[in-house]
PDB file of N, CA, C and O in Angstrom, chain B, residues numbered from 101:
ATOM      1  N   UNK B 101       0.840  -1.190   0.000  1.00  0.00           N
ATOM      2  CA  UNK B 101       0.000   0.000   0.000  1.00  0.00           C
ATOM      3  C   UNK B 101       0.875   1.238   0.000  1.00  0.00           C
ATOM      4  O   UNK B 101       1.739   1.215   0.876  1.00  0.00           O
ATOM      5  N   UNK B 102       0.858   2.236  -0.716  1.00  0.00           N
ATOM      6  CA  UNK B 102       1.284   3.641  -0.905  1.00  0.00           C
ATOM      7  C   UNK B 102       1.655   4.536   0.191  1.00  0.00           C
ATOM      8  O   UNK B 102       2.648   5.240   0.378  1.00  0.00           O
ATOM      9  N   UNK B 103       0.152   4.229   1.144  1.00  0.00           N
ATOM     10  CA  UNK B 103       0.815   5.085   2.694  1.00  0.00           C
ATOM     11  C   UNK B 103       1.447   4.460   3.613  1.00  0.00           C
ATOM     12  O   UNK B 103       1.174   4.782   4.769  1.00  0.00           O
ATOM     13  N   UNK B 104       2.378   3.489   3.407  1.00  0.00           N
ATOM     14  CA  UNK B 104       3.517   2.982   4.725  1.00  0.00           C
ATOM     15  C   UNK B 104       4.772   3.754   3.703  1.00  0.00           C
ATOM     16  O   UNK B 104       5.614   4.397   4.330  1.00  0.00           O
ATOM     17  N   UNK B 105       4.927   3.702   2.024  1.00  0.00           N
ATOM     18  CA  UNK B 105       5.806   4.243   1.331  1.00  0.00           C
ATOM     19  C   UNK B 105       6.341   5.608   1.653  1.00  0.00           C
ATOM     20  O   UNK B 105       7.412   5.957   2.148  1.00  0.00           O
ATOM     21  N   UNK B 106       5.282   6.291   1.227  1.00  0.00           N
ATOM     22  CA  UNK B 106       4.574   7.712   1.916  1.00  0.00           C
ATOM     23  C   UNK B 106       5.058   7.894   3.174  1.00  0.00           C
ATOM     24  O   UNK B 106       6.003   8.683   3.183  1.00  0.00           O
ATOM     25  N   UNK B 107       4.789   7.495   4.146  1.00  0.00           N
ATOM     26  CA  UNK B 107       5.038   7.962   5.477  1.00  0.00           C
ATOM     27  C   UNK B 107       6.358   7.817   5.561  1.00  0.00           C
ATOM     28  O   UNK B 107       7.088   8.807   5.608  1.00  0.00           O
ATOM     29  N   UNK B 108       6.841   6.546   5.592  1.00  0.00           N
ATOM     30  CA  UNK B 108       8.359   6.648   5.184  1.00  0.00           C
ATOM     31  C   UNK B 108       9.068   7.814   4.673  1.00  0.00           C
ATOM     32  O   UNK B 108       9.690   8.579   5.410  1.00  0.00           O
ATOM     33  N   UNK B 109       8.982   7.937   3.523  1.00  0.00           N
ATOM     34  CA  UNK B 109       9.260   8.936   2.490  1.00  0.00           C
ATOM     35  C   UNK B 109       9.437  10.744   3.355  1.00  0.00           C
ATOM     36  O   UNK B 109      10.427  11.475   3.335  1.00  0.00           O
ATOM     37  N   UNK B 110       8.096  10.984   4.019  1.00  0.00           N
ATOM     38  CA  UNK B 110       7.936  12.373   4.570  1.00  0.00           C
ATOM     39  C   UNK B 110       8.860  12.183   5.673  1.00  0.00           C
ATOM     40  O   UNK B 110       9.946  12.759   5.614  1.00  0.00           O
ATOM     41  N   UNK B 111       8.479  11.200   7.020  1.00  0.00           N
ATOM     42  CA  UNK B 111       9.341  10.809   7.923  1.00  0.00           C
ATOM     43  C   UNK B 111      10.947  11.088   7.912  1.00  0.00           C
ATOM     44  O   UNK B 111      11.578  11.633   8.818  1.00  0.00           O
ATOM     45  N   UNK B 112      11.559  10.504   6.466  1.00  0.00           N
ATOM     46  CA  UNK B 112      12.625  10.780   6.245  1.00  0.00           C
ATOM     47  C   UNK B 112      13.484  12.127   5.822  1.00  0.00           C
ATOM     48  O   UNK B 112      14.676  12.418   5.726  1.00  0.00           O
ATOM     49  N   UNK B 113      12.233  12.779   5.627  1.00  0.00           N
ATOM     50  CA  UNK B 113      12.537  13.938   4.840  1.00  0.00           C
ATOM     51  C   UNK B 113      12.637  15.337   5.728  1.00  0.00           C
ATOM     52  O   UNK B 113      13.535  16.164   5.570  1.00  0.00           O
ATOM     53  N   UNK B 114      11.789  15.430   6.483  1.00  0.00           N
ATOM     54  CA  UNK B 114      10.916  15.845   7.653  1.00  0.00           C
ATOM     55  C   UNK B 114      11.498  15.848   9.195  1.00  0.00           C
ATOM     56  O   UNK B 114      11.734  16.702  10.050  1.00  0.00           O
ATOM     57  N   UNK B 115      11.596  14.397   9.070  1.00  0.00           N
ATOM     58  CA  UNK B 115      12.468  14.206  10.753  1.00  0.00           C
ATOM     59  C   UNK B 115      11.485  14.139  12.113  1.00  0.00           C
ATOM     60  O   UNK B 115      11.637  14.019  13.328  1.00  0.00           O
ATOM     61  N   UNK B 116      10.284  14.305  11.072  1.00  0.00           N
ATOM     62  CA  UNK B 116       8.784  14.064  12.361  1.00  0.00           C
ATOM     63  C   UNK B 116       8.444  12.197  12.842  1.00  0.00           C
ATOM     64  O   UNK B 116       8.939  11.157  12.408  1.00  0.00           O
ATOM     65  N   UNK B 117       7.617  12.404  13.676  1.00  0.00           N
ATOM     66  CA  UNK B 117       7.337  11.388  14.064  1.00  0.00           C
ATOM     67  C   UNK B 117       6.129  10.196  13.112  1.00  0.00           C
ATOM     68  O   UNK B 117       5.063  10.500  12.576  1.00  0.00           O
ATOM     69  N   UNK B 118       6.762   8.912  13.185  1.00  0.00           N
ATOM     70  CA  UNK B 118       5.644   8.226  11.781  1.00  0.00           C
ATOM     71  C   UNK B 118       4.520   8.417  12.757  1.00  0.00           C
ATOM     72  O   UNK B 118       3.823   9.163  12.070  1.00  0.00           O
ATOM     73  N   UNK B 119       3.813   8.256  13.950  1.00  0.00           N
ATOM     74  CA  UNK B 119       2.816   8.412  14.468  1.00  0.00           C
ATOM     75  C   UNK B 119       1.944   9.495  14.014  1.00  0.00           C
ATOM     76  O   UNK B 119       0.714   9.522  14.045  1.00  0.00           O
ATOM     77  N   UNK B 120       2.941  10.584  13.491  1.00  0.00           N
ATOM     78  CA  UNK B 120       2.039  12.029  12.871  1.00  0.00           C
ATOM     79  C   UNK B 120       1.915  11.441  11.705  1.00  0.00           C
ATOM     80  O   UNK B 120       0.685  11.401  11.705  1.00  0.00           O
ATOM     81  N   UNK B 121       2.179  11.010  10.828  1.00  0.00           N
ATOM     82  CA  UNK B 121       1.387  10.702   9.465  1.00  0.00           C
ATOM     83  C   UNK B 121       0.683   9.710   9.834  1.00  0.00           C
ATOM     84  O   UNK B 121       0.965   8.570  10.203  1.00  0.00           O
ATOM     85  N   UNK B 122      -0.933  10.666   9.593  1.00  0.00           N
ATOM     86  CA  UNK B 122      -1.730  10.327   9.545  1.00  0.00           C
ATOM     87  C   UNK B 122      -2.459  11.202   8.141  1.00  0.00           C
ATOM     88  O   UNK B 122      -2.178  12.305   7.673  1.00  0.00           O
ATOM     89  N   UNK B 123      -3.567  10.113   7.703  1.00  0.00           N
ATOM     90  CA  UNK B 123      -4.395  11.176   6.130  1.00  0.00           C
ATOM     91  C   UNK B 123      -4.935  12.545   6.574  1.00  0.00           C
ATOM     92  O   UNK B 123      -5.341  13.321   5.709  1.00  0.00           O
ATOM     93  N   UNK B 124      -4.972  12.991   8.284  1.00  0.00           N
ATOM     94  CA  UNK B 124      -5.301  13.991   8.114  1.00  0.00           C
ATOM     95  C   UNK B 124      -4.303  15.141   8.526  1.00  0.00           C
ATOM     96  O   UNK B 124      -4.478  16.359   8.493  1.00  0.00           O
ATOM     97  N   UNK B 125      -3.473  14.585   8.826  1.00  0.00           N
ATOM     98  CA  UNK B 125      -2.420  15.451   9.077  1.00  0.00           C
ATOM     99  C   UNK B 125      -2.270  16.872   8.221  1.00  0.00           C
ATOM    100  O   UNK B 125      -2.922  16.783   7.181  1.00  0.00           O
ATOM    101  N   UNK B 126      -1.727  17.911   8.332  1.00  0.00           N
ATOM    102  CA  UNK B 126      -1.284  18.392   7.333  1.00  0.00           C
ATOM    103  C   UNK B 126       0.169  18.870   7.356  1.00  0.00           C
ATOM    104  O   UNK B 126       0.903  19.230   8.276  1.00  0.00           O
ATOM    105  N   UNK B 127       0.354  18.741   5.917  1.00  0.00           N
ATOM    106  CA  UNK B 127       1.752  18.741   5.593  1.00  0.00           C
ATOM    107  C   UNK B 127       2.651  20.137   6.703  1.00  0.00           C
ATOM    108  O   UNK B 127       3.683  19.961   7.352  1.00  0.00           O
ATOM    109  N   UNK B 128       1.857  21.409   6.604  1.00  0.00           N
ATOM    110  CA  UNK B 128       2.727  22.210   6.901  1.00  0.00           C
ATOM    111  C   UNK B 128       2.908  22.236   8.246  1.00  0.00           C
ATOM    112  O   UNK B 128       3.694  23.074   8.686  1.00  0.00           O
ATOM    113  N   UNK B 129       2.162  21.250   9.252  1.00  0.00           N
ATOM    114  CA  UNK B 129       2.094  20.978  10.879  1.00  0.00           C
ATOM    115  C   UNK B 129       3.352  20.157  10.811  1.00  0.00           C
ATOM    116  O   UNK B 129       4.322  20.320  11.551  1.00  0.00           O
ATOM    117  N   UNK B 130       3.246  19.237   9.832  1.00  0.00           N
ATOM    118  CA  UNK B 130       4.457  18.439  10.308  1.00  0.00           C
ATOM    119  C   UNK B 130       5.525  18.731   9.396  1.00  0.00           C
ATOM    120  O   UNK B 130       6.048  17.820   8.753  1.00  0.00           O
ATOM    121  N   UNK B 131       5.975  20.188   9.261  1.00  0.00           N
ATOM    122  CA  UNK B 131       7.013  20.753   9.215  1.00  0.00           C
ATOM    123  C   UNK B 131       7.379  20.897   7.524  1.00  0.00           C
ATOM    124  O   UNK B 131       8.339  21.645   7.334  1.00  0.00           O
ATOM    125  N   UNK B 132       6.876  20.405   6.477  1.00  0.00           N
ATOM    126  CA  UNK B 132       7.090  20.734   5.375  1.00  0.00           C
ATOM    127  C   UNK B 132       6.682  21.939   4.567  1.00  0.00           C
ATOM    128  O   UNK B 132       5.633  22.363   4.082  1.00  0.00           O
ATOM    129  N   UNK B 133       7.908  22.305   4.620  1.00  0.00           N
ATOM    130  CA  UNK B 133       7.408  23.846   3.742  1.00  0.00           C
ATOM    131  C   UNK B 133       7.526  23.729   2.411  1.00  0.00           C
ATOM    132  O   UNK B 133       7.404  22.643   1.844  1.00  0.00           O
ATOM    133  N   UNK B 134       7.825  25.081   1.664  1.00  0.00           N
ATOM    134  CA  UNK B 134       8.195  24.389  -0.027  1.00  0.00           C
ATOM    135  C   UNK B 134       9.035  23.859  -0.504  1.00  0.00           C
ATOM    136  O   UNK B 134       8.843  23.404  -1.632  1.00  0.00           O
ATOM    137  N   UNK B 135      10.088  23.716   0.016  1.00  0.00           N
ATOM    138  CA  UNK B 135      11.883  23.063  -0.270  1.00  0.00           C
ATOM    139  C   UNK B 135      11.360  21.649   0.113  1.00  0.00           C
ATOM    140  O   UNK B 135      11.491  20.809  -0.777  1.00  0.00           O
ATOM    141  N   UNK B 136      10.782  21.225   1.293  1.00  0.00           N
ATOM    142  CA  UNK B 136      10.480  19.693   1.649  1.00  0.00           C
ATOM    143  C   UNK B 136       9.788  18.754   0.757  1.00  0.00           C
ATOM    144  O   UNK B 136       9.887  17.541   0.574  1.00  0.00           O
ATOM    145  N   UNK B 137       8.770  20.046   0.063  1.00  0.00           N
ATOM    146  CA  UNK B 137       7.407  19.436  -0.533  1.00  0.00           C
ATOM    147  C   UNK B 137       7.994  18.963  -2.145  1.00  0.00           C
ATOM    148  O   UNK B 137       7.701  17.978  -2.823  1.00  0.00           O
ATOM    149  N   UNK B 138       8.829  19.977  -2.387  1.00  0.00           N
ATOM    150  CA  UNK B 138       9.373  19.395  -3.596  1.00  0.00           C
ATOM    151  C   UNK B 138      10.543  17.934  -3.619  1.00  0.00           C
ATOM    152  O   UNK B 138      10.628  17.015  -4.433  1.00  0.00           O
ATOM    153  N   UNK B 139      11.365  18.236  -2.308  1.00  0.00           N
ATOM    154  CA  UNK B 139      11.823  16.761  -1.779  1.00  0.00           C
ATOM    155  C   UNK B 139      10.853  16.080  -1.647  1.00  0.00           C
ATOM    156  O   UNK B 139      10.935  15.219  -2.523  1.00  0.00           O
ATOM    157  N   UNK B 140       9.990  15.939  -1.093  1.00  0.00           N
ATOM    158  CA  UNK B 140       8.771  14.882  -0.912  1.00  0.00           C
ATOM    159  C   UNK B 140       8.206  13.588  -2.016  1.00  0.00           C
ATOM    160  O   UNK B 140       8.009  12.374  -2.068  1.00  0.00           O
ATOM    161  N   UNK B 141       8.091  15.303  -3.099  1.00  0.00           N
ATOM    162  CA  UNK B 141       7.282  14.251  -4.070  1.00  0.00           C
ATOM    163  C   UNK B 141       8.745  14.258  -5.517  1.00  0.00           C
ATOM    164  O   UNK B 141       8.436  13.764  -6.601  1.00  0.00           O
ATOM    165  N   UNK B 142       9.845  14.698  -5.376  1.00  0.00           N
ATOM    166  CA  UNK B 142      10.770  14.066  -6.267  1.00  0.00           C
ATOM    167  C   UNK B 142      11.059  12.589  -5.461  1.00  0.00           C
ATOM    168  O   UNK B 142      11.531  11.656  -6.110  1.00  0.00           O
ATOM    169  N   UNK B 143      10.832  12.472  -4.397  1.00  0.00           N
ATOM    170  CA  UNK B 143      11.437  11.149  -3.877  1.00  0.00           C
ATOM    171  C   UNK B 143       9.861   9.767  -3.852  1.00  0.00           C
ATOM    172  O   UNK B 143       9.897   8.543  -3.728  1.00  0.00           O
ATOM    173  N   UNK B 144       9.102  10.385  -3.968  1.00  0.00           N
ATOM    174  CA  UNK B 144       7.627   9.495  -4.731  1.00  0.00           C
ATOM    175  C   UNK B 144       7.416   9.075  -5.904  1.00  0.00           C
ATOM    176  O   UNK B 144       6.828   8.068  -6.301  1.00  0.00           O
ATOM    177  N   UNK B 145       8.182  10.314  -6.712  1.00  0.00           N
ATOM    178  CA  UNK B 145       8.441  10.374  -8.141  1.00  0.00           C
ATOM    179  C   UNK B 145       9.247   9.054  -8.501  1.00  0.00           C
ATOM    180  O   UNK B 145       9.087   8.316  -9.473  1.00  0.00           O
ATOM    181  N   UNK B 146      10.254   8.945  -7.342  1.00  0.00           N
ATOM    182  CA  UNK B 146      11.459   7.925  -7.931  1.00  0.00           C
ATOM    183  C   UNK B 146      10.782   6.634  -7.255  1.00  0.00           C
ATOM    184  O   UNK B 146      10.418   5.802  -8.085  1.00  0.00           O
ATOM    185  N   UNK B 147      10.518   6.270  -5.781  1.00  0.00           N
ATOM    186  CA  UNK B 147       9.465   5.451  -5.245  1.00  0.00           C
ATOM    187  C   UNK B 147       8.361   4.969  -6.235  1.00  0.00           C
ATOM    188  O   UNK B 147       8.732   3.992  -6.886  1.00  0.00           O
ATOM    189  N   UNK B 148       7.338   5.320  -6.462  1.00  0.00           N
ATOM    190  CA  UNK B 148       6.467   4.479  -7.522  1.00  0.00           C
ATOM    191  C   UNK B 148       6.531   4.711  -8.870  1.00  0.00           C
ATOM    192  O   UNK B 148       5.640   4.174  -9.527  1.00  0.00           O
ATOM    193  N   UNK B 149       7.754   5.697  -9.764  1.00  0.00           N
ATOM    194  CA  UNK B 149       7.868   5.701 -10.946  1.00  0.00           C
ATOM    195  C   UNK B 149       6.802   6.357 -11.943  1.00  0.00           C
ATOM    196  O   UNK B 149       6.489   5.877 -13.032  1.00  0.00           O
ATOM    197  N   UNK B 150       6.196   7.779 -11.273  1.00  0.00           N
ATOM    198  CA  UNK B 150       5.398   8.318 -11.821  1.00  0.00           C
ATOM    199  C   UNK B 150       6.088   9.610 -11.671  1.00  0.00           C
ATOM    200  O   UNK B 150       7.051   9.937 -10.976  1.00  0.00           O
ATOM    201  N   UNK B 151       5.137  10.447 -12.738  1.00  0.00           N
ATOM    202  CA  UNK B 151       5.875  12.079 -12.791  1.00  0.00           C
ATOM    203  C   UNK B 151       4.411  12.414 -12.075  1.00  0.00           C
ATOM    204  O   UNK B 151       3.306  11.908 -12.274  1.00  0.00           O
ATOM    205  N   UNK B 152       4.859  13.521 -11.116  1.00  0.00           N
ATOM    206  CA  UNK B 152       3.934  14.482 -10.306  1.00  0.00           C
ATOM    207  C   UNK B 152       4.039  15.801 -10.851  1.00  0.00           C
ATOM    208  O   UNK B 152       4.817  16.626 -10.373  1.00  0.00           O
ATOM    209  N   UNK B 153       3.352  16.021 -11.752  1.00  0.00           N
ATOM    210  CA  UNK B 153       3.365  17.503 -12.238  1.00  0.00           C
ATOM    211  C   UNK B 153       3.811  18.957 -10.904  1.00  0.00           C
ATOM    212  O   UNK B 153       3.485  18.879  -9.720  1.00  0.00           O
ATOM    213  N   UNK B 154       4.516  20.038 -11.459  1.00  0.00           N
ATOM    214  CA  UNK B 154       4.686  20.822 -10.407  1.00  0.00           C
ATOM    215  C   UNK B 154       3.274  21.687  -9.837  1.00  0.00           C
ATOM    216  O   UNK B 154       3.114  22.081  -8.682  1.00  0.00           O
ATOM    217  N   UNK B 155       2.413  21.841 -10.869  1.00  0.00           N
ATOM    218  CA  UNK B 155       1.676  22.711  -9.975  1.00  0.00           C
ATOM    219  C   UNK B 155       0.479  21.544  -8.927  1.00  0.00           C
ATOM    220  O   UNK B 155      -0.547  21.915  -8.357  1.00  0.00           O
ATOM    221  N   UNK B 156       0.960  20.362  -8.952  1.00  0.00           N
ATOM    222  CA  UNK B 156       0.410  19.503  -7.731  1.00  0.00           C
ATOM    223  C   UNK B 156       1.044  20.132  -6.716  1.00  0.00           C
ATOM    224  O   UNK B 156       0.015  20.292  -6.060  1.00  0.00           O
ATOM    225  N   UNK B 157       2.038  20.716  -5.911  1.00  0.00           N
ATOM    226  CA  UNK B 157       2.615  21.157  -4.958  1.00  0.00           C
ATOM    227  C   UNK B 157       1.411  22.133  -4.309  1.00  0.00           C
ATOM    228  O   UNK B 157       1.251  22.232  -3.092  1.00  0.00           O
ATOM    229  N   UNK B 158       0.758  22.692  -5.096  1.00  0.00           N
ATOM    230  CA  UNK B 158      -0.337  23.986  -4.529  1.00  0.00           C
ATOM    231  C   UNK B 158      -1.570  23.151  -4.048  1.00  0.00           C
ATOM    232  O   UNK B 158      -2.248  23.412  -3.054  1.00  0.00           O
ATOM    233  N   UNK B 159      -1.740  22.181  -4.850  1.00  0.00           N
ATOM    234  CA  UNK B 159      -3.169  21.362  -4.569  1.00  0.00           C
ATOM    235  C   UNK B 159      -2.825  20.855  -3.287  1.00  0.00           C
ATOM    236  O   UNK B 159      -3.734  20.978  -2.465  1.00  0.00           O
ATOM    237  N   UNK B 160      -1.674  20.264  -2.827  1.00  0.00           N
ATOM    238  CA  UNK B 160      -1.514  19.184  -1.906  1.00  0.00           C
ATOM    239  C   UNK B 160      -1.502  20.003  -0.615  1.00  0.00           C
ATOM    240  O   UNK B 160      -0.743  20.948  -0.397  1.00  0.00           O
ATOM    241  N   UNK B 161      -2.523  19.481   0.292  1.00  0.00           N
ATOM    242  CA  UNK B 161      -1.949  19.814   1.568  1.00  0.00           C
ATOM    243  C   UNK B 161      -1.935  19.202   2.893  1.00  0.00           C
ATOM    244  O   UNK B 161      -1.478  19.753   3.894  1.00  0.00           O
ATOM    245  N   UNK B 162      -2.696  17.504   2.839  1.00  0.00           N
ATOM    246  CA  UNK B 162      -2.472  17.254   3.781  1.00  0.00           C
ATOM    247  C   UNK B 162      -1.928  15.789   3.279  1.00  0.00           C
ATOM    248  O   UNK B 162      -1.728  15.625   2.076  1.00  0.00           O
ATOM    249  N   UNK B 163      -1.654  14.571   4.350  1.00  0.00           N
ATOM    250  CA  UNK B 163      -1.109  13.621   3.865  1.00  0.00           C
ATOM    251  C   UNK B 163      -1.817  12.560   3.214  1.00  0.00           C
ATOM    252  O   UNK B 163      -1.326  11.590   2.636  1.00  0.00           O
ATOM    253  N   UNK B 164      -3.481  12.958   3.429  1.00  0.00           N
ATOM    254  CA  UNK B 164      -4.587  12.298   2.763  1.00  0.00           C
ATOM    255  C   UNK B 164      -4.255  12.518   1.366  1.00  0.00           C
ATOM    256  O   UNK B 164      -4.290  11.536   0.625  1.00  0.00           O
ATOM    257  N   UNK B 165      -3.888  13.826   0.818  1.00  0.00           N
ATOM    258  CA  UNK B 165      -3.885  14.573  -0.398  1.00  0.00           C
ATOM    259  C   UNK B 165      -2.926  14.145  -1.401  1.00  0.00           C
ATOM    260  O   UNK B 165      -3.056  14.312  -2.613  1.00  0.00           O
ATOM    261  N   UNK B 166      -1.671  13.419  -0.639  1.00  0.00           N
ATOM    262  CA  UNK B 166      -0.275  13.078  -1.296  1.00  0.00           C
ATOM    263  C   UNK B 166      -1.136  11.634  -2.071  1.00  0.00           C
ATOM    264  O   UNK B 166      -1.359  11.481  -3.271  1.00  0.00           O
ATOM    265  N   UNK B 167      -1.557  10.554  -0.737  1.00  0.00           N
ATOM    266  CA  UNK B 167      -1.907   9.453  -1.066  1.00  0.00           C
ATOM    267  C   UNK B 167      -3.110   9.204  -2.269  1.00  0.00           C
ATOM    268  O   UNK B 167      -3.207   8.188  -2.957  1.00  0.00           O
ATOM    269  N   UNK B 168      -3.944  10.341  -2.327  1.00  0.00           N
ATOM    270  CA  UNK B 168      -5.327  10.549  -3.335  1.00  0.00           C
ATOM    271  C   UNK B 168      -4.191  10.274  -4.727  1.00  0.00           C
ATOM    272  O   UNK B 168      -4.090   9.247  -5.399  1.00  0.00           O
ATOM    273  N   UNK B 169      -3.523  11.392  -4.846  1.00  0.00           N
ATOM    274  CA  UNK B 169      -2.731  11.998  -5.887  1.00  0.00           C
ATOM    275  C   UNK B 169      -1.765  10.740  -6.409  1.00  0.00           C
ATOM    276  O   UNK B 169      -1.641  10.541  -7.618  1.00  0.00           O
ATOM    277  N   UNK B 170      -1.112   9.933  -5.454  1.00  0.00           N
ATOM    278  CA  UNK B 170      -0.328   8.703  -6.150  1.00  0.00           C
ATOM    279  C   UNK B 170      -0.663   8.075  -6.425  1.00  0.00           C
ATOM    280  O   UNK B 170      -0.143   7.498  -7.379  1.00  0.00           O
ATOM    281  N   UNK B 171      -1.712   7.653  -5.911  1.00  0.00           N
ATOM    282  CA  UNK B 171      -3.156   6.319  -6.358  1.00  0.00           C
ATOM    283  C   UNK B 171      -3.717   6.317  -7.377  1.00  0.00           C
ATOM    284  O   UNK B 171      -4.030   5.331  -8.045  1.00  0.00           O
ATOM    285  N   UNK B 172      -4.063   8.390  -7.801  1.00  0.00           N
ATOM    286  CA  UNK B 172      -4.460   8.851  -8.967  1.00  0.00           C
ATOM    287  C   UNK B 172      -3.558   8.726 -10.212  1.00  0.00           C
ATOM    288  O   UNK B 172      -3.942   8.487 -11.357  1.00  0.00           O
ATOM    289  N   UNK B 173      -2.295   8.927  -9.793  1.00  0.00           N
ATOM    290  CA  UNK B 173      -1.044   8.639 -11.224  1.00  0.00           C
ATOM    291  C   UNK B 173      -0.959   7.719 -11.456  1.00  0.00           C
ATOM    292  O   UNK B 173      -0.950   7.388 -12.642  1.00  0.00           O
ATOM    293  N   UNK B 174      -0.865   6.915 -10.569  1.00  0.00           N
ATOM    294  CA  UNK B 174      -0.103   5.110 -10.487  1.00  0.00           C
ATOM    295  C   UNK B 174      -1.842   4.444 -11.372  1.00  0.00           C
ATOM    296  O   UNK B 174      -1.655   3.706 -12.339  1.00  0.00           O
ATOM    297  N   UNK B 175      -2.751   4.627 -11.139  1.00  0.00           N
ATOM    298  CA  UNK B 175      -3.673   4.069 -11.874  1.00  0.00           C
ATOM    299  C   UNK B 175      -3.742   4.419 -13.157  1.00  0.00           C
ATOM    300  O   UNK B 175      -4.023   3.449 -13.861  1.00  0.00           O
ATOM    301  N   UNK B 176      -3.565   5.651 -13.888  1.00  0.00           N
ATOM    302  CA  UNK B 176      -3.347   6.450 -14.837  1.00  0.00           C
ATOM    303  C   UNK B 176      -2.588   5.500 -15.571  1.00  0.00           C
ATOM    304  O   UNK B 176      -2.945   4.839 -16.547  1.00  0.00           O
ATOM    305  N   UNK B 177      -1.671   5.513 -15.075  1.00  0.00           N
ATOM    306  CA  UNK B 177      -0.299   5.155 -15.742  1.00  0.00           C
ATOM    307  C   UNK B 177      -0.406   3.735 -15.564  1.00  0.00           C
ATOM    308  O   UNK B 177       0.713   3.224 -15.512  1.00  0.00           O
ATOM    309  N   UNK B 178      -1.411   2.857 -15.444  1.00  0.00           N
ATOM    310  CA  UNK B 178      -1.480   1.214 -15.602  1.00  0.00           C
ATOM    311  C   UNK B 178      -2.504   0.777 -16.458  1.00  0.00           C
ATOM    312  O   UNK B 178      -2.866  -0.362 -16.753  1.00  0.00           O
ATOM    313  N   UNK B 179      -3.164   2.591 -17.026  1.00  0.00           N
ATOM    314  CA  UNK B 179      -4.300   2.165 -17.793  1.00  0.00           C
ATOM    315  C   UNK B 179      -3.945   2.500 -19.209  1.00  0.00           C
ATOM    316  O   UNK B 179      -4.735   2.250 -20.119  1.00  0.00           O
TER     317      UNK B 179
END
């Protein structure tokens, strides 16, 4: 499943606790600003092998929002 990847992924990036990723979290509570967010999803990018367009960075804001959005490419891209 995408959100143990995900949590990983922010966790590492971030330096927060995996207990805070949760889908409702939001990104900028648990410390990601815009430098993170673009680390975030270049390192998802390379993780499930999809391109995340840049102006997804504005749409996204909580950790529910990351997981909608990879589920949304990764299906895309198997169809």
């Amino acid at each position: 499943m995408s959100i143990s990847v995900i949590a990983d992924i922010i966790v590492d990036t971030v330096q927060c606790g995996r207990d805070d990723i949760v889908a409702e979290a939001r990104l900028a509570d648990l410390g990601v600003d815009s430098l993170k967010a673009i680390t975030v999803l270049y390192e998802l990018e390379e993780a499930f092998d999809i391109e995340i367009p840049n102006e997804v960075i504005e749409q996204i804001e909580t950790v529910g929002d990351i997981v909608a959005k990879v589920d949304a490419l990764r299906a895309a891209q198997a169809a």
